[in-house]
KOLFI-298668 format. One line per field, with one value per residue (C-alpha): x, y, z. Coordinates in steps of 0.001 Angstrom, whole numbers, plus 524288, in hexadecimal, padded with zeros to 5 digits. Each point is the difference from the previous one (the first is absolute). Layout:
N
c1: [X;...]
c2: [Y;...]
c3: [Z;...]
***
This chain:
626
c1: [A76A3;7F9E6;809AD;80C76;8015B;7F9F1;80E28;80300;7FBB3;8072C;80CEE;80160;7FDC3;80A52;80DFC;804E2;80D4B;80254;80B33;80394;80B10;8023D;8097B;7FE58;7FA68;80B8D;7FBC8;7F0A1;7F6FC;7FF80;80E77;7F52E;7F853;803E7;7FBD2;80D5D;7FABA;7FBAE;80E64;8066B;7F860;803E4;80BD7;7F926;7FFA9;7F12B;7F886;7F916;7F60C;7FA60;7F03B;7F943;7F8FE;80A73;803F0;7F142;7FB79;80CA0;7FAC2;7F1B9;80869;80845;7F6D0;809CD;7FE9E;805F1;8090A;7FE65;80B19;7FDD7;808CC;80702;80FAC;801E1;7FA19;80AEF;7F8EA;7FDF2;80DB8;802C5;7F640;805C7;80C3D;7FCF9;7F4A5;7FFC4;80E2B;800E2;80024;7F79D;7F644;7FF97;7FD90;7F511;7F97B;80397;7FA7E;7F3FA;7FB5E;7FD67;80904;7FB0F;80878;7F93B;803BC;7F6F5;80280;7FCF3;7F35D;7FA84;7F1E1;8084C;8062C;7F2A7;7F877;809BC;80531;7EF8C;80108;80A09;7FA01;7F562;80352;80C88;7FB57;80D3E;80663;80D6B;80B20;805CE;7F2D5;7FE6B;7F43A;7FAC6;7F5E2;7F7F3;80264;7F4C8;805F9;7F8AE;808DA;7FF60;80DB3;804D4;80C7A;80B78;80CD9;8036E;80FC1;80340;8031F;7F7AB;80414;7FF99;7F871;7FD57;7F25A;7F77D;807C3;80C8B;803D8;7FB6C;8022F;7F7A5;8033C;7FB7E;7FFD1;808A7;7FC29;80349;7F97F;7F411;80292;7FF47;7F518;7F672;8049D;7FC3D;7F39D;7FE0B;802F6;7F6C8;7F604;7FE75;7F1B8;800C2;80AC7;7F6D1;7F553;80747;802B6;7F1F6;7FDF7;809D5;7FB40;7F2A7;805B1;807FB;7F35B;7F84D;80A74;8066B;7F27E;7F8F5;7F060;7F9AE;7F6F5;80845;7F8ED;7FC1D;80BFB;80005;7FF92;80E26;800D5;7FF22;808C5;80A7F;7FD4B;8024E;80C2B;803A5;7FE4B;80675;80B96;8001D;80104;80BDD;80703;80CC3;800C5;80E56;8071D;7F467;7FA9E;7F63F;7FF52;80A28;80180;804F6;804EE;80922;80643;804E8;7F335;801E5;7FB46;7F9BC;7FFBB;7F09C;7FDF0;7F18A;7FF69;80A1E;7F6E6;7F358;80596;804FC;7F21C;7F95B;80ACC;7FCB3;7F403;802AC;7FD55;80C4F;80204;80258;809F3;80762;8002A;805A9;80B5F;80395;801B3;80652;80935;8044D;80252;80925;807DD;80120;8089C;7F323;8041B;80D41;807B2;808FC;7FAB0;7F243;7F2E2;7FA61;8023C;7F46F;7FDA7;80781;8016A;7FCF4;7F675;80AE1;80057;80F3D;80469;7F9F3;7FCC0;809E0;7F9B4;7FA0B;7F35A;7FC0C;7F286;80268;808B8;7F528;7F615;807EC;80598;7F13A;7FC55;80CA3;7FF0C;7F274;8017F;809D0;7F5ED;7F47B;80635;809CC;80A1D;80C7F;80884;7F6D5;8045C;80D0E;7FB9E;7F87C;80B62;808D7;7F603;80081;80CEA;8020A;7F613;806C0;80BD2;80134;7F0A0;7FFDB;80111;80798;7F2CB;7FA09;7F880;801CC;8072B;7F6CE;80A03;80D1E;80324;80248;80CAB;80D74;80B1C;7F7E3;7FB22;7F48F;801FF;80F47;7FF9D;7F9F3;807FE;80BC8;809C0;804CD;80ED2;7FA34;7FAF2;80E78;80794;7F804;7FA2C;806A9;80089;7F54E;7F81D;800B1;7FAD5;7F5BC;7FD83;7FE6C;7F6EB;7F676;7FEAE;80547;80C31;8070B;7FD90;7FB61;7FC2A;7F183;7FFB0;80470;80842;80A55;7FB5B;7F878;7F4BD;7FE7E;7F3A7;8001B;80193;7FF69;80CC5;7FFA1;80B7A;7F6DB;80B68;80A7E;7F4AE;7FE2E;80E92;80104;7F389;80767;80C60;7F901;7F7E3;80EE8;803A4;7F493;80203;80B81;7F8E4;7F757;7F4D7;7F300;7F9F2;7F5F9;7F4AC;7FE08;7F257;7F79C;7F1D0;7F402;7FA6F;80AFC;803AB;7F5E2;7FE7A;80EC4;7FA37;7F67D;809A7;80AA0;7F4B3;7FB53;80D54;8028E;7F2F5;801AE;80CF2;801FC;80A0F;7FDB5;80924;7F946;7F3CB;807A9;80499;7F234;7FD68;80BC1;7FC3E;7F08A;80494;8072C;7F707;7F46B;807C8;8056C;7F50D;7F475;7FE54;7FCAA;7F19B;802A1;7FFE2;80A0C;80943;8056E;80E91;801DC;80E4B;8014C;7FD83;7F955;7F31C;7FEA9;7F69A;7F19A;7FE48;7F86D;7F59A;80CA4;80670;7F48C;7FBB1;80E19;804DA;7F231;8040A;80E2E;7FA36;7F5E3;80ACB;807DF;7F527;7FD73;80C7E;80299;7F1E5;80396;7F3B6;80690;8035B;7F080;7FCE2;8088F;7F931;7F1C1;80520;8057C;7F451;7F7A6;806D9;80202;7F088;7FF5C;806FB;7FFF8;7F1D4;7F6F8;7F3A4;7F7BC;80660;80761;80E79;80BA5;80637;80EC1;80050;7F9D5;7F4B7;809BE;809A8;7FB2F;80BD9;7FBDC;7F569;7F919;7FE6E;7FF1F;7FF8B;808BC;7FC10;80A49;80D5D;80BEB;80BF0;7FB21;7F228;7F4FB;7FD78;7F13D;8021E;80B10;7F478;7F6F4;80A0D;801DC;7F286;7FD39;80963;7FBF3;7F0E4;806E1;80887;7F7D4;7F2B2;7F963;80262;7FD03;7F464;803FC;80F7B;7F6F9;7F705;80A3B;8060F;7F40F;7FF49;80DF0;7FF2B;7F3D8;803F2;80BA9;7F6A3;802C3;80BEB;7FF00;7F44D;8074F;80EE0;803A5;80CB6;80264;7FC8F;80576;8017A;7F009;7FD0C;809B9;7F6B5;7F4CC;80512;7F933]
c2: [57955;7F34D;7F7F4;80563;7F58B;7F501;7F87E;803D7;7F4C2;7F7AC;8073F;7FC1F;7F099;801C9;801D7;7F1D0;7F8BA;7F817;7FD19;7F996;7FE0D;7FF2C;802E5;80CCC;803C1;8068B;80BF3;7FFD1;80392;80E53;7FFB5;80050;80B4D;80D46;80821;80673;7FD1B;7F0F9;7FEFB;8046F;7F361;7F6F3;7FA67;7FE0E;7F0D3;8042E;7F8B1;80B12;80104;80C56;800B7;7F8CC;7F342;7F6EF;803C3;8005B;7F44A;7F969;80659;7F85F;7F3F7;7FD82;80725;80A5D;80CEE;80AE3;80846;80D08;80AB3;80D05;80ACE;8086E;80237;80D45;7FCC2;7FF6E;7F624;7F5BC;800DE;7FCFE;7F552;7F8DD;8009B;7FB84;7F6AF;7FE08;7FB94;7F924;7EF76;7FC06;80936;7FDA4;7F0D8;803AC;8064F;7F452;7F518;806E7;80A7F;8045F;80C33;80BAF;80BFF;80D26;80BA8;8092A;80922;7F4CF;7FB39;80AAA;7F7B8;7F626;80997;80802;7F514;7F7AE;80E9A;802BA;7F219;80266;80C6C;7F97A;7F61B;808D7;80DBE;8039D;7FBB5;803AF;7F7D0;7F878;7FA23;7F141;7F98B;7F307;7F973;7F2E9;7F951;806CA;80DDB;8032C;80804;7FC63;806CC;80D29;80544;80936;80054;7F5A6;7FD82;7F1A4;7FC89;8044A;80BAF;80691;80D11;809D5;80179;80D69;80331;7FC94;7F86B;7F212;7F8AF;7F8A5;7F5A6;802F8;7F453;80028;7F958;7F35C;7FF30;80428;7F63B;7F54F;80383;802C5;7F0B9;7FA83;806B4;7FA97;7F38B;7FE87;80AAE;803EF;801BA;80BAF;805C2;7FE24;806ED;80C8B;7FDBB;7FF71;80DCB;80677;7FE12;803BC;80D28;80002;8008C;807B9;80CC4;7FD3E;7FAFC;80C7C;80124;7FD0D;80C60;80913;80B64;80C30;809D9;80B64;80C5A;803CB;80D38;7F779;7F5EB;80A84;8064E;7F3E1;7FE46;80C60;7FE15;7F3F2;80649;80B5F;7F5B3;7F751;80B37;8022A;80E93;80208;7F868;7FB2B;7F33B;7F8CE;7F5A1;8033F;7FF45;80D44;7F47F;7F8A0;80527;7F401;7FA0A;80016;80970;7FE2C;809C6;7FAFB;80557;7FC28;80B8F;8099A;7FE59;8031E;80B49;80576;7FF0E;805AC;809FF;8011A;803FC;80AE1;7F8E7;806DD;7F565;7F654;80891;8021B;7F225;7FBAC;80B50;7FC56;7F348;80031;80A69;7F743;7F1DE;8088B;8053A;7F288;7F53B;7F8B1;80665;7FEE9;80B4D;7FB6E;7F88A;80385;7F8D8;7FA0B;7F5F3;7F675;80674;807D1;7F694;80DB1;80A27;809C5;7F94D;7FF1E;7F237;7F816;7F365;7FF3A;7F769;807F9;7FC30;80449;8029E;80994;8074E;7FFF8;804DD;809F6;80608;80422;803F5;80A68;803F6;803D2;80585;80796;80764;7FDAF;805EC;80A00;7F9A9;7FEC0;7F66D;7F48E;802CF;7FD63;7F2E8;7FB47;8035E;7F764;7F43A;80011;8005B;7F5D1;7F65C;803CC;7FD5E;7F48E;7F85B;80181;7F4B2;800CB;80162;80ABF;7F72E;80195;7F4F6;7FE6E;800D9;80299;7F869;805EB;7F670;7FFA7;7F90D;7F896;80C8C;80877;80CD9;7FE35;806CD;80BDE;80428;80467;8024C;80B34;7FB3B;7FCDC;80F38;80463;7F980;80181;80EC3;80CE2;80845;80915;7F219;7FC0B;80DE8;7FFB9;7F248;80516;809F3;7F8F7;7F376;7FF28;7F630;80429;7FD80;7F3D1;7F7DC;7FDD7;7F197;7F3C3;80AA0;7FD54;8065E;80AD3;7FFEF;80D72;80734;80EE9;80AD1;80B94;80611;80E10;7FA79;7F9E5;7FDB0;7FAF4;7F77A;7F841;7FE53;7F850;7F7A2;7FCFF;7FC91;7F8C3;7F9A0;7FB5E;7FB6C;7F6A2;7FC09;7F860;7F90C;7F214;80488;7FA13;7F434;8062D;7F736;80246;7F9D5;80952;7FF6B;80688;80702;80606;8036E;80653;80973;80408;8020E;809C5;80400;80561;803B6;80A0C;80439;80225;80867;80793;802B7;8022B;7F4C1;7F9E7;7F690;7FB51;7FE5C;7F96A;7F40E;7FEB8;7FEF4;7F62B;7F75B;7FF7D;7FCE0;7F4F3;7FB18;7FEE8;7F8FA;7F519;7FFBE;7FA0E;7F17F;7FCEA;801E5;80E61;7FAEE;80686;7F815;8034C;80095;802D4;7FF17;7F2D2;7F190;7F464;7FDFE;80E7C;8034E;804B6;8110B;802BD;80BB6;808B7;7FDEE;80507;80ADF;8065D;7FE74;8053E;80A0F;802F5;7FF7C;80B70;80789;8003B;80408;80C1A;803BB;7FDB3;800A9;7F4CB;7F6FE;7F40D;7FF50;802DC;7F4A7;7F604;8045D;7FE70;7F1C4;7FAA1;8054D;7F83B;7F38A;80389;8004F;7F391;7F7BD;80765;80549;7FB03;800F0;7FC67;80826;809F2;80381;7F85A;7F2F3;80052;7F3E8;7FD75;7F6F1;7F3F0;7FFC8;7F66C;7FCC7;8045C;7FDDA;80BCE;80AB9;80C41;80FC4;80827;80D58;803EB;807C9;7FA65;80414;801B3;804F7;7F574;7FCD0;80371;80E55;800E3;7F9D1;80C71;80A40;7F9B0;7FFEA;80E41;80344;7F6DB;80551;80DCE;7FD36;7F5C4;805ED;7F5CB;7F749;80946;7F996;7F211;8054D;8081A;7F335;7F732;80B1C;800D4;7F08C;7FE43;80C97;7F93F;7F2C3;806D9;80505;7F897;80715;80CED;8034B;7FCE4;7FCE5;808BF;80282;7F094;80355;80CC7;7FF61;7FCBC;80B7E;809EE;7FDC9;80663;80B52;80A4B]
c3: [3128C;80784;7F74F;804F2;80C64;7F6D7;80042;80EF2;805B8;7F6A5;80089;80E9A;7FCC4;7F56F;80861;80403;7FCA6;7F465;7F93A;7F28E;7F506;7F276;7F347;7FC18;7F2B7;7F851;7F8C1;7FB29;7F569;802CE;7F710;7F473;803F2;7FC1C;80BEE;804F9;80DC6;7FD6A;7F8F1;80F6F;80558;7F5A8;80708;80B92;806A3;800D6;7F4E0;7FBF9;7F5F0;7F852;801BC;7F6B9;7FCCD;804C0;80C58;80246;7FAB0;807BB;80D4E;7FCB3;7FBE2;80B6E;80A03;80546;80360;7F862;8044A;7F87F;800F3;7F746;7FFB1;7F5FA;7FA80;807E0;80D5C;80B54;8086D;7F56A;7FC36;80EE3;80217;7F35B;805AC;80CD6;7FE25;7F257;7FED0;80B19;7FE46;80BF6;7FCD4;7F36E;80549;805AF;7F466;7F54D;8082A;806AB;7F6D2;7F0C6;7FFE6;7F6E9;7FE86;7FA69;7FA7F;804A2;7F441;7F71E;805C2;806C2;800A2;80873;807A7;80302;8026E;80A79;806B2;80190;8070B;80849;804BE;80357;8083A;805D9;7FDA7;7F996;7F485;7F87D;7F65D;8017F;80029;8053B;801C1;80242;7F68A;7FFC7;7F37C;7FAF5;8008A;80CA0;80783;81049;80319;7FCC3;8037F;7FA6C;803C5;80AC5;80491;7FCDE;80F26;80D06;8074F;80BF4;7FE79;80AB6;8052C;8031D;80E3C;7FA70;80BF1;7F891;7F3CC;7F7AB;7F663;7F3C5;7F6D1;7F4B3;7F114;8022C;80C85;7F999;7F383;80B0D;8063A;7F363;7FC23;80CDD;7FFAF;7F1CF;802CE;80B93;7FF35;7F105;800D9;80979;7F6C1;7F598;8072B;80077;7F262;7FC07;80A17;7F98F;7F3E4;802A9;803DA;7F527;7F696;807BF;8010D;7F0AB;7FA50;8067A;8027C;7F2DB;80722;80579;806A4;7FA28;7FC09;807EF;7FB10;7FA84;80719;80DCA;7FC2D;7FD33;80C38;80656;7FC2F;80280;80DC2;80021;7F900;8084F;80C08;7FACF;7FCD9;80520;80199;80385;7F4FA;7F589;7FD03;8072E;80B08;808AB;80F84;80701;809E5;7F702;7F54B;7FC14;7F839;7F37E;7F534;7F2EC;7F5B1;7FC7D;7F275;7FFEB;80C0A;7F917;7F243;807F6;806AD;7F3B2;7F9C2;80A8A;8007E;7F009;8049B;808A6;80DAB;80761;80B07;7F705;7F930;80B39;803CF;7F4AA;7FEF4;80CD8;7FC16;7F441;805C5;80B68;7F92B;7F4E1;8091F;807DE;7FDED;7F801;7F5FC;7FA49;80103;7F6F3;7F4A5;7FFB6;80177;80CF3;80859;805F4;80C7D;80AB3;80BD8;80919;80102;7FCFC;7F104;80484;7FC52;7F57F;7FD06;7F45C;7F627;7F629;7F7CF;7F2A4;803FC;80B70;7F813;7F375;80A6A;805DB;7F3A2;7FCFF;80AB1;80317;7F02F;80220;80F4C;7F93C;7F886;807D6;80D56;7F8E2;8067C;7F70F;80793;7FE8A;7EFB1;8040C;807A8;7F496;7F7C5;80916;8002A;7F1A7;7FE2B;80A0B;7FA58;7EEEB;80474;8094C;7FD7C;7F1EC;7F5C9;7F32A;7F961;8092A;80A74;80DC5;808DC;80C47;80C0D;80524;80E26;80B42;802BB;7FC4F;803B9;80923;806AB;7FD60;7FC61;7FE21;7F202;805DF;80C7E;80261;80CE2;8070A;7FAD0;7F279;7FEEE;8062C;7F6FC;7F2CB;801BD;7FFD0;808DA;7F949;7FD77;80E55;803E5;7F4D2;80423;80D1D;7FD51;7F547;804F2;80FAB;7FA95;80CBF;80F08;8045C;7F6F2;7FC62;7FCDE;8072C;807FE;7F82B;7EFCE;7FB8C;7F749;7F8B6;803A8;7F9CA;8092C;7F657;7F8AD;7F901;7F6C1;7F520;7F768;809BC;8060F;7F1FF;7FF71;80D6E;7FCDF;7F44B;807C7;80A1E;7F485;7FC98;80C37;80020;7F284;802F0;80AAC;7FC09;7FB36;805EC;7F8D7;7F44A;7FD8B;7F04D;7FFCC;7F933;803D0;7F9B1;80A1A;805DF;7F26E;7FD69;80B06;7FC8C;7F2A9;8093A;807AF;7F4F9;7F858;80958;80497;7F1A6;7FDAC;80BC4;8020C;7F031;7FF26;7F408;80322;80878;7F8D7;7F47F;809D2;80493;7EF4D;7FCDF;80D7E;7FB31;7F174;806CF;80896;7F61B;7F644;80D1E;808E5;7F70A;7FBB5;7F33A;80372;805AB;80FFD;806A8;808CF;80C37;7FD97;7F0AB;7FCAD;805CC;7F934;8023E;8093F;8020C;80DC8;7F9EC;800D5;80B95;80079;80471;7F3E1;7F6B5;8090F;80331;7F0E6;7FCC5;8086E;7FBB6;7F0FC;802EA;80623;7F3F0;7F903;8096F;7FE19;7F183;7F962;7F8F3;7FB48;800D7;80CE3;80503;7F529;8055A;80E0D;7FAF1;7FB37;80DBA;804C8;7F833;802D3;80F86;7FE25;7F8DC;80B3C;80C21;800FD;80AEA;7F972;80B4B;80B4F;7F874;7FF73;7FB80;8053A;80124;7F886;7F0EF;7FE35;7F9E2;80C69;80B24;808DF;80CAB;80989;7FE97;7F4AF;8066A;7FCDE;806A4;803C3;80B84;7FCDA;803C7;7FBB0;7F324;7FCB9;7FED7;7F16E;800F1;8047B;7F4FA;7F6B4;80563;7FD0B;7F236;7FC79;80463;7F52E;7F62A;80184;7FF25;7F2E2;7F90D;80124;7F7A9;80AE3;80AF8;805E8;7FFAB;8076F;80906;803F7;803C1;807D0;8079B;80282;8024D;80A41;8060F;8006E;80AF4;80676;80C94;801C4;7F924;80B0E;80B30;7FCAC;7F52E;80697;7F988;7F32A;7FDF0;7F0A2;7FE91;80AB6;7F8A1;7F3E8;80806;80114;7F94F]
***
């Protein structure tokens, strides 16, 4: 994209030398927000505000930029930038007397977070959290960075005979004030570029061109599959030079394969048994105490990222419960089975909700909870556990982590029953150890694709436990998540200003609430569906260009209002809006043609990307599939 270099030029101007001092702010206004991840930055010396009218109208006040930082409880790298940067009094200097300071919790405001990480990709071509990025007071963004160390540093350069300084955060915090103070019109032009871009990629052509035909879209992506695929150990976009990049699970690609391999298209199916056979063996999945962890930081899927996510897990669950069936493979029961009992026993509220993360850091170290030594094993184990240990999950040797720990990764073990009583054991061992921080926020979305997720497990795998939790957690949820005029909010089960629901919210409890109803027959649940679908039409609808904006037609914060049609980590609300009316037309027949129109004007209105990128909105191109 032309846009990507559109702060280049500016970015050299911006590294000078200034220097300044004052008091420190002790403690700020984030101490009244209820986010578990603005409550870890309320102590800072930074003068932080949440997003909303008054940091905003105090940036067009005073004339400062804003310094936006978005990130989330369970993310390793914020955690380390607060403590460096964040924490630190000169830095924190800087900020107070130079800058508006706005902290975001990407989970909260997901129309913040889309809209300012779309930015920084832009003008950097990458993006990440912690996200920083520079704004005029006008919530133009000119800067985009993530993670930065507080001080420069030496870094090596390509022939590793060199160094290269590479400036550190306060550096840069220097630099962007110089260049405010004596050049704020050209940061203001790359404010008014980005933005531009900003509307023309979230607003998408009000004429998109024509759809192609669905049978070449899917072959498309088939090709495009077939091409990322990692042959030897599953997954996709790997490098058979470095098996160091890291690995994502991408549900998006694992839900496509499995309805192509639904419908017979053997390449697909082998793709995605492959896969799902290699990350459950691997250390991305926990051995131990069930369900997944974000991504395996190797091609192998040997070491994890630790933190686990409610919405990985929600995704995955439904996918190995129905691979289970689909491919006639057993195991993947027993996965699902572990992901469930993973996400009942540690994610789950009082009242049947789902908590949405569990860090990847404890005791100051990430993945301390889940590790253990060469001595540890020795001392704790029996002799028959060390040899079973041995055997099952390759707990002896060199170590597999930080050459000094070993992660569990499963190796195969005849001795079913022996093998359940050292998971327990180990299970014990790590029990004693400080658990990893659990952010309780419950969020609607997410919620409702575990509703999906232990809905289908419970169907499938004829666990009607299973399917009773996805019940009690969708009782819940209906009776905390609507206003007093029926709107949903974001984050129910908390009080005061609650964040607006976004598009994700109605389509993926939409979602979860027709899942229940597959697997229990019960009306209600399909009436309660057919209602958030009528008031997801009512505020989301684009009636000139088709498809669904993220945000409703009352919520006006940001500088654009945009429709989101890519997959991230989590499917893209419109394809999740296409899957739900499919089944609406198919269960409320009276309705039929009116569900079946607004499929075909959502589907056409992503036409950009379905023709040539499906691989970047796999959810939409999965619905294609005959």
């Amino acid at each position: 994209m032309r846009y990507f270099a559109l702060a280049a030029p500016f970015l050299a101007m911006i590294f000078a030398q200034f220097t300044f001092a004052e008091e420190p702010a002790k403690g700020n206004r984030l101490r009244l927000e209820t986010s578990a991840y603005l409550q870890m930055h309320a102590e800072n010396p930074v003068d932080w505000y949440p997003w909303g009218d008054e940091a905003l109208a105090k940036a067009k006040q005073e004339n400062k930029p804003i310094f936006l930082s978005i990130g989330y409880a369970s993310c390793h790298w914020c955690h380390v930038m607060e403590k460096e940067s964040f924490s630190d009094q000169e830095i924190a200097e800087l900020l107070n007397k130079h800058f508006v300071c706005i902290k975001v919790d990407r989970e909260e405001r997901p129309d913040v977070d889309a809209v300012y990480m779309l930015a920084t990709q832009i003008m950097s071509g990458g993006g990440g959290w912690p996200l920083n990025v520079f704004l005029t007071p006008e919530g133009k963004p000119f800067i985009g960075t993530t993670y930065l160390p507080p001080n420069d540093r030496e870094v090596p350069v390509a022939d590793g005979q060199a160094v290269a300084v590479q400036p550190g955060f306060s550096t840069l915090l220097k630099r962007v004030e110089l260049v405010w103070i004596e050049q704020p019109d050209q940061l203001r032009e790359v404010g008014d570029n980005v933005t531009r871009a900003l509307k023309q990629v979230l607003g998408r052509p009000l004429l998109p061109p024509d759809l192609a035909e669905s049978d070449a879209i899917v072959r498309t992506f088939d090709r495009t599959l077939e091409k990322e695929f990692d042959p030897r150990f599953g997954g996709f976009e790997f490098d058979e030079a470095n098996d160091k990049l890291p690995k994502f699970p991408q549900p998006s690609y694992l839900y496509y394969l499995l309805k192509r391999a639904e419908a017979g298209h053997a390449t697909s199916a082998n793709m995605l048994r492959l896969t799902l056979t290699r990350m459950a063996a691997g250390g991305i999945y926990d051995q131990v105490g069930g369900g997944f962890h974000r991504y395996s930081t190797d091609r192998h899927w040997k070491i994890p990222h630790f933190e686990k996510m409610l919405y990985d897990n929600a995704q995955l669950l439904s996918i190995y419960a129905a691979a289970s069936e689909t491919l006639e493979e057993p195991q993947f029961a027993g996965t699902a089975r572990g992901i469930a009992d993973f996400v009942l026993a540690e994610m789950t509220s009082p009242e049947g909700t789902f908590y949405s993360a569990m860090d990847a850091d404890s005791e100051g170290e990430e993945g301390a909870f889940y590790r253990f030594t060469p001595q540890q094993l020795q001392q704790d184990l029996s002799a028959d556990q060390l040899r079973l240990a041995e055997q099952a999950f390759g707990m002896t040797g060199k170590p597999n982590f930080e050459q000094k720990y070993f992660v569990p990764q499963y190796h195969g073990a005849p001795e079913a029953d022996k093998l359940i009583a050292l998971k327990e054991r180990l299970l014990e061992l790590r029990n004693q150890r400080e658990k990893p921080f659990l952010d309780q926020k419950v969020i609607t979305s997410w919620n409702g694709q575990m509703i999906r997720g232990l809905a289908d497990a419970g169907r499938i795998l004829n666990e009607p436990r299973y399917t009773a939790a996805a019940a009690k957690a969708a009782d819940h949820l209906l009776k905390t998540a609507a206003n007093n005029d029926g709107r949903l909010r974001r984050t129910p089960e908390t009080k005061g200003n609650q964040p607006t629901a976004y598009l994700d919210d109605y389509a993926m409890l939409i979602d979860g609430l027709l899942a229940l109803h597959e697997a229990t027959e019960e009306q209600r649940w399909l009436d309660e569906a057919v209602k958030l679908q009528a008031t997801q039409q009512a505020h989301y609808w684009d009636e000139t260009g088709g498809g669904y904006y993220f945000t409703p037609d009352d919520h006006s914060d940001l500088i654009v209002r945009g429709k989101l049609f890519t997959d991230g980590a989590l499917p893209s609300g419109n394809a999740m809006a296409v899957s739900n009316l499919k089944q609406l037309a198919k269960r409320v027949p009276a309705n039929a043609d009116e569900y079946n129109a607004w499929v075909e004007h959502t589907q056409k209105a992503s036409a950009v990307l379905l023709n040539d990128h499906p691989n970047s909105t796999a959810r939409m191109a999965a619905e294609l599939v005959p």
